[in-house]
C-alpha positions as semicolon CSV with decimal commas, in nm:
position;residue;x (nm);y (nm);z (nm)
1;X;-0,107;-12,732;-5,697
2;X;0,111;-12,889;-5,405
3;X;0,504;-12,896;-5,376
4;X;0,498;-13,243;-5,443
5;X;0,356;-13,221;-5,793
6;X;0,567;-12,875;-5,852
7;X;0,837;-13,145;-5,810
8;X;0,690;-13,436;-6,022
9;X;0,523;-13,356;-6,409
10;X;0,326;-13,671;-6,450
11;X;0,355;-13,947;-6,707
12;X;0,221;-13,990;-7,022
13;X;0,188;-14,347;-7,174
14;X;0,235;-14,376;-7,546
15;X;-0,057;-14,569;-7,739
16;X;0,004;-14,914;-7,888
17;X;-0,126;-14,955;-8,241
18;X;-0,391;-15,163;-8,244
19;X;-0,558;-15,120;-7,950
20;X;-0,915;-14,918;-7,946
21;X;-0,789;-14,725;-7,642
22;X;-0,511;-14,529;-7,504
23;X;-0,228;-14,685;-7,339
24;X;0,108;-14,717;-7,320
25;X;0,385;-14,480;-7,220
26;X;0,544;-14,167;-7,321
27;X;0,878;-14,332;-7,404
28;X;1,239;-14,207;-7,517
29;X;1,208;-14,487;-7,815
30;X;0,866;-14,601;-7,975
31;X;0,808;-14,896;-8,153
32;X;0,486;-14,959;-8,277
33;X;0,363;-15,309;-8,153
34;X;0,043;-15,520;-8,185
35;X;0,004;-15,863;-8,000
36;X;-0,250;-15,922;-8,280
37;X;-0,641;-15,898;-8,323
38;X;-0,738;-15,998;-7,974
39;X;-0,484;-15,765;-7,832
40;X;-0,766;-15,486;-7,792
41;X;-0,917;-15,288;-7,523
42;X;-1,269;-15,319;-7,512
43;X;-1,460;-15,021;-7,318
44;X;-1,806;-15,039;-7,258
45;X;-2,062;-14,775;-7,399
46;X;-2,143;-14,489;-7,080
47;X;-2,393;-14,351;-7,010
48;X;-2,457;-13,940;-7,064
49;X;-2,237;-13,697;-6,877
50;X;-2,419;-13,388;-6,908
51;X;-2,354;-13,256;-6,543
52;X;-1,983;-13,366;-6,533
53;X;-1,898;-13,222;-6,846
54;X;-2,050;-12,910;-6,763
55;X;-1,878;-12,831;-6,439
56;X;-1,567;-12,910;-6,604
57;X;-1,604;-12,653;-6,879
58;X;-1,697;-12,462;-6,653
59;X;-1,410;-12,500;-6,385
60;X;-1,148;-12,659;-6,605
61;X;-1,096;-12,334;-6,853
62;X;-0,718;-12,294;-6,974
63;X;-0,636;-12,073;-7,226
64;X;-0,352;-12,113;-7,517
65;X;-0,016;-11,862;-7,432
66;X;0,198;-11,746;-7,696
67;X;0,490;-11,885;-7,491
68;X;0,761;-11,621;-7,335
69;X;0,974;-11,355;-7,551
70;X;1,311;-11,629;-7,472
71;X;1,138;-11,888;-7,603
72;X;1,007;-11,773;-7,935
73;X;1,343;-11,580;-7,961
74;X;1,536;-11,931;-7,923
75;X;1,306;-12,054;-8,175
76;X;1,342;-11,760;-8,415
77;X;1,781;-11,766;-8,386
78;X;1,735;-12,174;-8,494
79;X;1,509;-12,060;-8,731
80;X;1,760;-11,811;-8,872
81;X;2,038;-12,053;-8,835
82;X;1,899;-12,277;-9,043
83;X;1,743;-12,068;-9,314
84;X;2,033;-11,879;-9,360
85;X;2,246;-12,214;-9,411
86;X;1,973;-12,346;-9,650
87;X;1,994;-11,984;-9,827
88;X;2,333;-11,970;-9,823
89;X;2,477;-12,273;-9,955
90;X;2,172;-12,248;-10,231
91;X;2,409;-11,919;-10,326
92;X;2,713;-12,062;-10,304
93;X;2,564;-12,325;-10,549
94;X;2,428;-12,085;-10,796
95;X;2,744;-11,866;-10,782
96;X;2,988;-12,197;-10,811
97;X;2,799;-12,288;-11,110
98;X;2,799;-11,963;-11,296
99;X;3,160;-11,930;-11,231
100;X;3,224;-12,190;-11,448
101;X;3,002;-12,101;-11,684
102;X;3,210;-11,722;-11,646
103;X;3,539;-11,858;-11,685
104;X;3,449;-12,006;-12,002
105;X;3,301;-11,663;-12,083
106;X;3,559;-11,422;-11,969
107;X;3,699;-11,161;-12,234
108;X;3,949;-10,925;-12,133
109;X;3,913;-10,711;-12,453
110;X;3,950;-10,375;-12,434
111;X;3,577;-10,330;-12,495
112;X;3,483;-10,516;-12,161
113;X;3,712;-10,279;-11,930
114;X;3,490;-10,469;-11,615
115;X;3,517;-10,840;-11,719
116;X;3,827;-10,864;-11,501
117;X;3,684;-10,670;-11,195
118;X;3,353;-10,822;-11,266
119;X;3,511;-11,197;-11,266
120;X;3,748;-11,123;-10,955
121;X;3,405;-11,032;-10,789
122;X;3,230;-11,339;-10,886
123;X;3,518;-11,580;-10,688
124;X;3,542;-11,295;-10,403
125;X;3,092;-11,339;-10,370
126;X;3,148;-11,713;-10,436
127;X;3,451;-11,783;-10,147
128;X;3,256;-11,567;-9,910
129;X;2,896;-11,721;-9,920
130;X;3,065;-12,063;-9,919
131;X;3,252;-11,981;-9,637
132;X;2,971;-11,897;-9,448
133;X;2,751;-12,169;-9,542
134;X;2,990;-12,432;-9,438
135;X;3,026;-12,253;-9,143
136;X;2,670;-12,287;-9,059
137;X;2,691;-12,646;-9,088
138;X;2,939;-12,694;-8,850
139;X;2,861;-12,731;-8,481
140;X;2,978;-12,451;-8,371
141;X;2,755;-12,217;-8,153
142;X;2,637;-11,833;-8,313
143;X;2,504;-11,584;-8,115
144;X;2,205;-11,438;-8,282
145;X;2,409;-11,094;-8,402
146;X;2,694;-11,294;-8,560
147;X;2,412;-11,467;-8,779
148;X;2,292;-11,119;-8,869
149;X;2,625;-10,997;-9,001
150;X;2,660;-11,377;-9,143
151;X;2,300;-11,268;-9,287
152;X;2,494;-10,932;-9,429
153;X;2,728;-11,123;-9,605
154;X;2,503;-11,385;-9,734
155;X;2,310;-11,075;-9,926
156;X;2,576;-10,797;-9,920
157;X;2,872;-10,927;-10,141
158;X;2,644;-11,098;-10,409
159;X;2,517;-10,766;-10,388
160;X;2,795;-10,569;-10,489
161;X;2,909;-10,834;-10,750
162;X;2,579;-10,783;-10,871
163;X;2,593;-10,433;-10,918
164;X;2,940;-10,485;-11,103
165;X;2,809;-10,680;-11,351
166;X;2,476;-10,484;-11,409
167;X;2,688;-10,143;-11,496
168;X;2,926;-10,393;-11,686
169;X;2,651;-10,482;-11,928
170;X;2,472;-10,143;-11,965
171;X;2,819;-9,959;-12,051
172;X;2,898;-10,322;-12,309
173;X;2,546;-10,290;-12,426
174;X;2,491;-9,969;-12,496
175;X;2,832;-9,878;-12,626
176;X;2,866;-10,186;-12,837
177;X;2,479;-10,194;-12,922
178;X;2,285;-9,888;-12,834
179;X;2,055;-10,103;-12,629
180;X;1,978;-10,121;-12,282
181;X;1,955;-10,469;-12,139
182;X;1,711;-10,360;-11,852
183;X;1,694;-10,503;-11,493
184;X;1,890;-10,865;-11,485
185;X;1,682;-11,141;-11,366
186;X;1,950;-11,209;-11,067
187;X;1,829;-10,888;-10,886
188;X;1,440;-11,083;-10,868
189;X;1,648;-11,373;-10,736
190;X;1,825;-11,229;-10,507
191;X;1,484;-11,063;-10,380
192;X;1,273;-11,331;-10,353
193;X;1,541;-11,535;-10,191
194;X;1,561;-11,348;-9,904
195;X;1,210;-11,276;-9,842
196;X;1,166;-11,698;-9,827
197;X;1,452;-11,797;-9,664
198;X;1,539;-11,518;-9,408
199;X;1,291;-11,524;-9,103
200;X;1,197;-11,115;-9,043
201;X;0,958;-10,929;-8,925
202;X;0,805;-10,708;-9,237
203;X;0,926;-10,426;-9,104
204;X;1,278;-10,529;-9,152
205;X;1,193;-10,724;-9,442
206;X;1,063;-10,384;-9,610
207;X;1,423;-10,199;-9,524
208;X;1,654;-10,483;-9,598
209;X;1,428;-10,582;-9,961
210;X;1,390;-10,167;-10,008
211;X;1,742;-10,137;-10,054
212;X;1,818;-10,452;-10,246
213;X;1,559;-10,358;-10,473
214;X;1,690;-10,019;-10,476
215;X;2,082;-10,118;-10,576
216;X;1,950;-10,155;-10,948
217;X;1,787;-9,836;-11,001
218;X;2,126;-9,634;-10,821
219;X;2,347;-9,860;-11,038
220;X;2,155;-9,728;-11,359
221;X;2,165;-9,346;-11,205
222;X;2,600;-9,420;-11,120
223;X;2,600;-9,565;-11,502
224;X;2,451;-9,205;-11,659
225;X;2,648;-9,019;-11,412
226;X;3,028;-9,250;-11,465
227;X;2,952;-9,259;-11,851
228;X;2,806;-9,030;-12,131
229;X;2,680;-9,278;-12,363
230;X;2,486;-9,383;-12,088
231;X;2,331;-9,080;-12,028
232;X;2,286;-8,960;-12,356
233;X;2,116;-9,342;-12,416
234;X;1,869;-9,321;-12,102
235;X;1,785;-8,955;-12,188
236;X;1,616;-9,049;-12,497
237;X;1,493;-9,364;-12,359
238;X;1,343;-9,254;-12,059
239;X;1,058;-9,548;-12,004
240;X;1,395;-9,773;-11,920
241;X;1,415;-9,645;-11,611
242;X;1,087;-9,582;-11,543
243;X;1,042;-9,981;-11,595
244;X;1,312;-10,056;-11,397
245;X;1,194;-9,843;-11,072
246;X;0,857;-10,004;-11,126
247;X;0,983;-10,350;-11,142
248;X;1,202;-10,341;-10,828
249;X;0,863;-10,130;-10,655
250;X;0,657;-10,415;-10,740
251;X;0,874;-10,714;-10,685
252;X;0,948;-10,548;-10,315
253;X;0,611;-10,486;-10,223
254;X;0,530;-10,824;-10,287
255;X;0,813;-10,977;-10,138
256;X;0,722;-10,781;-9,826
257;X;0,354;-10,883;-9,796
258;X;0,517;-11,256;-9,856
259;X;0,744;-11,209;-9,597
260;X;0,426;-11,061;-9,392
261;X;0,213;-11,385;-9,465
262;X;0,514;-11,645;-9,359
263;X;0,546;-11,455;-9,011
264;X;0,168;-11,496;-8,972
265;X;0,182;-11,849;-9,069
266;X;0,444;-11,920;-8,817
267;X;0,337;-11,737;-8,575
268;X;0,000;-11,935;-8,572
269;X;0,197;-12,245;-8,578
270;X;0,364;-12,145;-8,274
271;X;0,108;-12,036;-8,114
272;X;-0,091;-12,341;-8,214
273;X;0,208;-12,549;-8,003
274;X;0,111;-12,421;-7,717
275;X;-0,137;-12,554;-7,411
276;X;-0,113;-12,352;-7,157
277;X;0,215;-12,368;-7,018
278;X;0,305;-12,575;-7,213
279;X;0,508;-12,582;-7,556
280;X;0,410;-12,929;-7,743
281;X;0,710;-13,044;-7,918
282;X;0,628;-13,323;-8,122
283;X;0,391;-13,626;-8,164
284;X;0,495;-13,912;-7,993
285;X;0,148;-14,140;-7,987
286;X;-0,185;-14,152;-8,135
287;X;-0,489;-14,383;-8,074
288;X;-0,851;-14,379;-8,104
289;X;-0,908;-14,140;-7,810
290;X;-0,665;-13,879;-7,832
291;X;-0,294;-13,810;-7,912
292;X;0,004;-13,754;-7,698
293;X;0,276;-13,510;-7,719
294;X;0,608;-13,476;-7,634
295;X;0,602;-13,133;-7,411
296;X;0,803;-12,873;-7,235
297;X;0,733;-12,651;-6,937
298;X;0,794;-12,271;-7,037
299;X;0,906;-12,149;-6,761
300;X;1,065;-12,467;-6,557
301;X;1,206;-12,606;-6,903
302;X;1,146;-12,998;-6,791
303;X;0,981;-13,230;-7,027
304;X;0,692;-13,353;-6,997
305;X;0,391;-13,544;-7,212
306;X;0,071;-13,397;-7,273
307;X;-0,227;-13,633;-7,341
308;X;-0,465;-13,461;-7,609
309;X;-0,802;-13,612;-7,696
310;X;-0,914;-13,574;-8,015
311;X;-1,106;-13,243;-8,141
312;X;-1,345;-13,417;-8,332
313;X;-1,480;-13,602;-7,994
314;X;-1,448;-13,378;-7,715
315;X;-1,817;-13,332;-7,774
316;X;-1,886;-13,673;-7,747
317;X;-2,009;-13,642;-7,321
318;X;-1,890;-14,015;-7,289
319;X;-1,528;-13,956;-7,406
320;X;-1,511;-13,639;-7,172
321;X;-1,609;-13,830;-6,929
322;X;-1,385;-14,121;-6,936
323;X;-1,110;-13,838;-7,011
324;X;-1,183;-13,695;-6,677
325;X;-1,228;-13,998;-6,493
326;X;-0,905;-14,104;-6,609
327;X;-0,707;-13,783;-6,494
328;X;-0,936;-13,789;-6,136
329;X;-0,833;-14,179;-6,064
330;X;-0,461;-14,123;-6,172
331;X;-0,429;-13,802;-5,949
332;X;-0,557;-13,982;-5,607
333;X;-0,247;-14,236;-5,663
334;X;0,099;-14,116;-5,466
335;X;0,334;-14,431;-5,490
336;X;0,601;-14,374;-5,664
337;X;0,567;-14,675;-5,879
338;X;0,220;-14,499;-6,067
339;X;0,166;-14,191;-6,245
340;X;0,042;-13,883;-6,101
341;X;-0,139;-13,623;-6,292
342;X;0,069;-13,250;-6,263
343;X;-0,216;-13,075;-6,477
344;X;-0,514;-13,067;-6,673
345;X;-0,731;-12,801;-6,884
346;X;-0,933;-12,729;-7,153
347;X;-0,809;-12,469;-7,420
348;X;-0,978;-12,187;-7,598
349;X;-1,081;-12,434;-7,879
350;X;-1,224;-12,705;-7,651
351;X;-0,963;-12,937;-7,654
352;X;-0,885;-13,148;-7,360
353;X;-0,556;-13,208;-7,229
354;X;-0,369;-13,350;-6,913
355;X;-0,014;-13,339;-6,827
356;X;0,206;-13,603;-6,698
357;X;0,595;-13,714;-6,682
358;X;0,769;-13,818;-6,957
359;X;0,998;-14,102;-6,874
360;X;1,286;-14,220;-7,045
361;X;1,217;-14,624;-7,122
362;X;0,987;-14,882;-7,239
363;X;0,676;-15,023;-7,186
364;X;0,696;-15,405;-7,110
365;X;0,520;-15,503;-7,386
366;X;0,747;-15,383;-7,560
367;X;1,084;-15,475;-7,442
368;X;0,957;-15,836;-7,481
369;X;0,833;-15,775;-7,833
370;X;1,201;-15,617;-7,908
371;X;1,433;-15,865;-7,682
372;X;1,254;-16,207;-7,631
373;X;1,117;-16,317;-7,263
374;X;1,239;-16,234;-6,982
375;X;1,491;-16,396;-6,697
376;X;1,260;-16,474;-6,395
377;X;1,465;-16,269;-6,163
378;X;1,382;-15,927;-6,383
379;X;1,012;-16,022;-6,384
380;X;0,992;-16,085;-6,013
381;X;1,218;-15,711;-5,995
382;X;0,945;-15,504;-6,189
383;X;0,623;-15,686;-6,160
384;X;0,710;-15,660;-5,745
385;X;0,715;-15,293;-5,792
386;X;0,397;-15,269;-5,975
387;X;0,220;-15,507;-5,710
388;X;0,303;-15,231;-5,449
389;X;0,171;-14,975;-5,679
390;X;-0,146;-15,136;-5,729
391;X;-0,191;-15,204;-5,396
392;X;-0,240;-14,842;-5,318
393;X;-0,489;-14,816;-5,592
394;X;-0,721;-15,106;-5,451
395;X;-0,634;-14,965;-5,093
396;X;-0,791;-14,628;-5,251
397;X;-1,078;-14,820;-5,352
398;X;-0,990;-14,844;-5,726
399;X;-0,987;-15,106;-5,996
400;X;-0,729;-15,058;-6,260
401;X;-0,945;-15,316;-6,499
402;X;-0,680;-15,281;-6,779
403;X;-0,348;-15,421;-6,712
404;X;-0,126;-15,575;-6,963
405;X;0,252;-15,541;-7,048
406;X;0,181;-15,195;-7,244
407;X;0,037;-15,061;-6,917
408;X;0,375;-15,154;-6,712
409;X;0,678;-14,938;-6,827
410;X;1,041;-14,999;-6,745
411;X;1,192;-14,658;-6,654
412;X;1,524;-14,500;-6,623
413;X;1,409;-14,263;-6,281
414;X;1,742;-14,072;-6,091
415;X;1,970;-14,266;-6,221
416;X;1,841;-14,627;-6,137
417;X;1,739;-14,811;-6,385
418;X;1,424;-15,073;-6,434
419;X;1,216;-14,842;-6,218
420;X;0,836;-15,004;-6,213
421;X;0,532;-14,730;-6,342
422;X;0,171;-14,850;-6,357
423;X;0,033;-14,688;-6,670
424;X;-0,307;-14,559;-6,806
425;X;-0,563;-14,572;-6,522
426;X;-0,841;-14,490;-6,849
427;X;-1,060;-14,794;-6,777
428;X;-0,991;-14,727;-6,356
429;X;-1,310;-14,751;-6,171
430;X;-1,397;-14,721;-5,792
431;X;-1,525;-15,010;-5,605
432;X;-1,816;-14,736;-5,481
433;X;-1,928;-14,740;-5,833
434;X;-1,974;-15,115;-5,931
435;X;-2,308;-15,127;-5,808
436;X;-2,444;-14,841;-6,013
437;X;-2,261;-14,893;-6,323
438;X;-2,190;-14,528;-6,396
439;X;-2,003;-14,516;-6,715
440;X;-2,064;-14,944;-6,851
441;X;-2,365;-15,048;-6,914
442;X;-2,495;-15,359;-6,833
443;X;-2,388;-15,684;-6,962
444;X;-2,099;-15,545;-7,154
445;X;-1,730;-15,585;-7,077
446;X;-1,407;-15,333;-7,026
447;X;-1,041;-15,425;-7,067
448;X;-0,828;-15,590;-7,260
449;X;-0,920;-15,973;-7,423
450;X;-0,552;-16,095;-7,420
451;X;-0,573;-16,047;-6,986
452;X;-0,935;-15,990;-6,877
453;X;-0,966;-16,155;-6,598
454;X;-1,287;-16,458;-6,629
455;X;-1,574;-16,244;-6,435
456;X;-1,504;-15,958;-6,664
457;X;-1,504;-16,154;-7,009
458;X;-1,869;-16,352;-6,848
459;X;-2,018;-16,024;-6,667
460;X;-2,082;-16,329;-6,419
461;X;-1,914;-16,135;-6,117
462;X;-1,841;-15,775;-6,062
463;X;-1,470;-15,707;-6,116
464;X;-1,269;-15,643;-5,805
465;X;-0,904;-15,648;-5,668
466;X;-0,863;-16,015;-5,755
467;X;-0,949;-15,935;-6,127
468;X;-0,648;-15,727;-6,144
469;X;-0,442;-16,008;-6,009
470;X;-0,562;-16,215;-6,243
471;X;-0,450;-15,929;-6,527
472;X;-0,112;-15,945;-6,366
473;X;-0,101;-16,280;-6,369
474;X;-0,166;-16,303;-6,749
475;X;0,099;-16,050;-6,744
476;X;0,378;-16,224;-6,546
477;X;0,263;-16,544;-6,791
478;X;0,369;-16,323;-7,146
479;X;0,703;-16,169;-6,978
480;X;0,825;-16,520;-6,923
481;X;0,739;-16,655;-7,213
482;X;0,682;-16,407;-7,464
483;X;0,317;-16,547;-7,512
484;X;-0,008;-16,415;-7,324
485;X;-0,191;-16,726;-7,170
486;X;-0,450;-16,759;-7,466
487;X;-0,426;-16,648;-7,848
488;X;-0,668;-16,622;-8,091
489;X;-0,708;-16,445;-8,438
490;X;-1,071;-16,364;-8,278
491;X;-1,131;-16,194;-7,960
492;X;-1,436;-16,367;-7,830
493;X;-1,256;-16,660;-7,836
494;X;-1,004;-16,569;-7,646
495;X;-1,305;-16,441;-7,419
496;X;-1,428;-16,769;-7,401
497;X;-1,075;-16,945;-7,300
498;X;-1,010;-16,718;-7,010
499;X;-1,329;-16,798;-6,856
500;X;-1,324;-17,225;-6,968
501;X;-0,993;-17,336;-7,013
502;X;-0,707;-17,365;-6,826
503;X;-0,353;-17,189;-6,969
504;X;-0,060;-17,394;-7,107
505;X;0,199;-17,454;-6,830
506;X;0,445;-17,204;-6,883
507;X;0,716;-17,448;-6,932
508;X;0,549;-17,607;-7,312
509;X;0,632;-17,262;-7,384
510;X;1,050;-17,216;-7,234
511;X;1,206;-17,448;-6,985
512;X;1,363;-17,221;-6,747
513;X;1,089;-17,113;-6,529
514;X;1,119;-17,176;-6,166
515;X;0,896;-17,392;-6,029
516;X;0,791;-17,146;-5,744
517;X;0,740;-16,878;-5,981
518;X;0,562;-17,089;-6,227
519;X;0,330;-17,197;-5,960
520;X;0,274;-16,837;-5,833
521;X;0,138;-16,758;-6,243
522;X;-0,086;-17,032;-6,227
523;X;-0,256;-16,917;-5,888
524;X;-0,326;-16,607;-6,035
525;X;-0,461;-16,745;-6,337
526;X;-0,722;-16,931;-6,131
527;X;-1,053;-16,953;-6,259
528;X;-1,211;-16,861;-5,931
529;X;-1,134;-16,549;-5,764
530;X;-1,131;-16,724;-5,461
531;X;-0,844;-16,971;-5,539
532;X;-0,618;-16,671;-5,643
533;X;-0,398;-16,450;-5,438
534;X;-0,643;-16,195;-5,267
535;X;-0,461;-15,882;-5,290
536;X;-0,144;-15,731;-5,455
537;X;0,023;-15,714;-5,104
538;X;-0,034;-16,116;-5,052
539;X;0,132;-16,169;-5,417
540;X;0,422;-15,932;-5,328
541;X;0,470;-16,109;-5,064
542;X;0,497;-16,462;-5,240
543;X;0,740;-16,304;-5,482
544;X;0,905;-16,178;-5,222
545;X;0,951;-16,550;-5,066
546;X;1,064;-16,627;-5,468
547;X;1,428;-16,824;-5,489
548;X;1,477;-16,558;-5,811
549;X;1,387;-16,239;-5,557
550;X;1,704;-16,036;-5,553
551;X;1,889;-16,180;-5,785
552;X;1,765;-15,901;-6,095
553;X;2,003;-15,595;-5,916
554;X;2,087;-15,273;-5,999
555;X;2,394;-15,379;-6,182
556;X;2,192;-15,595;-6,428
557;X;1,994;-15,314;-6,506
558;X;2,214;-15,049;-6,603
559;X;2,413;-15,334;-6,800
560;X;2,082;-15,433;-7,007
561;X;2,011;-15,072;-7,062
562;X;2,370;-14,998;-7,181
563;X;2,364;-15,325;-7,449
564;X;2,019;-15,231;-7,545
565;X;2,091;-14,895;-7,615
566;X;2,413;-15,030;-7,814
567;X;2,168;-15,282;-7,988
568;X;1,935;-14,985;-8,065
569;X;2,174;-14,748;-8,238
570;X;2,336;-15,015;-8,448
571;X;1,993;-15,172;-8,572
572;X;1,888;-14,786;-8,658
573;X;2,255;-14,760;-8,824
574;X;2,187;-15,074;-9,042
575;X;1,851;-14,925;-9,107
576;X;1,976;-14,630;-9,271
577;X;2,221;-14,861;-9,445
């Protein structure tokens, strides 16, 4: 692994619903989009990949890491955190409530000597676990031993008020009654309270549950020792206690082995996070190949996005090796205007998985689907910087054969804003290959309806550099005006019009297109690969020559970032409205 890609994690591209294959970008915002039912990617069948797969099972072996003792202890103190908040403002709920129900309740007679201690506990247990459950809510930073004594008091002063009102009702009850009312239900609730909601390991489950469930049976020992009645009462009744040691044993023990069973639980879960090096965050796209995650480094702490494929089909020798192809083309690419692959493995389970960049931003597909067309001067900014990009792929001998506005992302890279990256290199083949047809059988097409390029939708012509123009072209055509150059509800049709009719002129669908840029579309739209530009560098240059070039500056970026972040958080404000 080179400096270089030490320096760079690769990019992931997010998956756009309704599309067969992957693509798209890892993105900071995702919004699902579909350009309709011809807006597809069609891949062709491949043949077996016996030998391929093979070697890279046998070379490609990564194994799953639990992750490092600082990262599952960060997890564990927000864990904590946030159980103890949940369990402690559950407390302060139950305690608030019975307080009332106590005022109502409280008699001061002379035969309930602890009703007034009893009910100047009850506000004392309530204040405290209130206080600290607020306090937990607040943003305020804890360090993991402050929780633990905020832990203490979450479970200590109920507790004691507890214990108060248990010897309170033995001495009223058996004075008053002769009749021991047993082990209160609170000390179960208490119990089983913080076996769920505390995270422990059993070990210190079993000590801190061993003496709650302990507290009862030394309050009913203080009770026969404090008062004779009592003793005199349990003396003759000696199965009371027995019943109460035996319930507290039994309610332990199982809180214990519950506490036991959650660990192991999370622990999997954790565990089950983790490729590699890698920590997988969250989901952040899904498609019919594989899913992609939002990731984190373990020991560099960058993000990053993770491309998955699917369990269920990293059998399937044809997936694997379009997987592999797609992680082999992307890695030969070094402009800084594509992706670059900073990993790939397999795990322990056989799943598949490369790494890439995440990158703040959108795909352009996107943008256009959220904000309308686009001014001519922005297009000519970030379809120049893909044209550069994919000129190093065709100078590197490979096709990209799948470009559309999901496959071009707008990113926010150093600071700058509107950077260019050429996405999902998954249908990518090398011009060495068109002969033989490795992985597409004959006849068949690859790419995507809504900007296949006229040879690909006939089979006619082997695909080559000018086939991607054309795809850009198509793409230039829907960022201007919001439209790709032919629509149909059925994709052969659209098939058909690529390779038989000419496109609308872009200005039937908005009037402010240049004329040199409008002309620039059309040549790439050409029919004949011939009358088109003949390689990305010749159509940079003719955007380059564009009255719009320069105009779309750094400025204007950062200014349509800023208002569409601004439009983003009040629509999602509204939303929850």
């Amino acid at each position: 692994m080179n400096e270089r890609n030490i320096r760079r994690f690769s990019l992931a591209h997010l998956l756009e619903n309704g599309s067969v294959d992957d693509s798209s970008a890892a993105s900071v915002r995702r919004v699902p989009a579909s350009f309709g039912p011809a807006d597809i990617t069609l891949e062709a069948p491949s043949d077996s990949s016996s030998d391929r797969t093979a070697s890279c099972h046998a070379a490609c072996k990564v194994h799953l890491v639990e992750g490092s003792g600082s990262e599952i202890s960060g997890e564990v103190h927000e864990l904590l955190r946030s159980r103890l908040r949940s369990a402690s403002l559950l407390t302060f709920v139950a305690l608030a409530i019975f307080l009332v129900w106590h005022v109502f309740q409280l008699d001061l007679s002379p035969a309930r000597p602890l009703a007034l201690p009893t009910f100047i506990w009850h506000i004392i247990a309530t204040l405290v676990v209130g206080c600290i459950g607020f306090a937990l809510c607040s943003k305020q930073a804890f360090t993991t031993s402050q929780l633990r004594w905020m832990e203490l008091g979450t479970c200590g002063v109920p507790a004691a008020f507890f214990m108060l009102m248990q010897y309170g009702r033995t001495y009223l009850y058996v004075n008053s009654y002769d009749f021991h009312p047993g082990v209160a239900p609170f000390w179960l609730l208490a119990i089983y309270t913080y076996a769920i909601f505390i995270p422990n390991t059993w070990k210190r489950a079993a000590v801190v549950l061993g003496i709650i469930a302990s507290l009862p049976i030394l309050t009913t020992v203080l009770g026969m020792i404090l008062n004779t009645k009592v003793l005199l009462f349990m003396s003759g009744e000696p199965g009371v206690l027995v019943e109460i040691v035996l319930v507290m044993a039994v309610s332990a023990v199982g809180a214990v082995f519950g506490v036991y069973t959650i660990n192991s639980l999370q622990a999997q879960a954790y565990q089950a996070r983790q490729l590699g090096q890698y920590r997988l965050k969250k989901l952040i796209g899904s498609g019919g190949m594989g899913d992609v995650y939002l990731a984190e480094h373990q020991l560099m702490k960058r993000p990053c996005a993770i491309k998955v494929i699917r369990p269920e089909k990293a059998g399937d020798p044809k997936v694997l090796a379009r997987f592999e192809r797609e992680v082999q083309a992307t890695a030969k690419l070094s402009h800084w205007n594509s992706i670059d692959i900073f990993d790939y493995g397999r795990a322990d389970d056989g799943t598949f998985y490369y790494v890439m960049e995440y990158l703040p931003g959108m795909n352009l597909g996107e943008i256009v689907k959220r904000f309308g067309p686009m001014p001519a001067a922005r297009v000519i900014h970030l379809v120049r910087q893909a044209c550069d990009a994919l000129q190093e792929a065709h100078d590197l001998g490979l096709l990209h054969r799948d470009l559309k506005p999901a496959n071009l992302f707008a990113a926010v890279r150093g600071g700058f804003y509107d950077v260019a990256k050429l996405l999902d290199f998954g249908l990518a083949k090398p011009l060495s290959d068109l002969d033989t047809a490795q992985l597409t059988a004959d006849g068949s097409i690859t790419g995507s309806p809504l900007y296949m390029s006229p040879e690909q939708a006939t089979g006619d012509k082997e695909p080559d550099p000018r086939s991607d123009i054309y795809s850009l072209g198509g793409v230039l055509y829907y960022l201007l005006t919001g439209h790709p150059p032919f629509e149909d509800e059925k994709p052969i049709k659209v098939l058909i019009s690529h390779a038989h009719e000419p496109p609308k002129p872009l200005t039937q669908w908005i009037e402010e297109v240049p004329l040199d840029l409008e002309a620039i579309v059309m040549r790439c739209l050409a029919k004949s690969p011939d009358d088109r530009y003949q390689s990305a560098a010749e159509l940079a240059a003719a955007l380059d020559d564009c009255e719009h070039h320069g105009v779309w500056t750094r400025d204007n970026a950062r200014n349509w970032w800023m208002q569409s972040d601004r439009a983003t958080a009040q629509a999602n404000e509204m939303a929850v409205m």
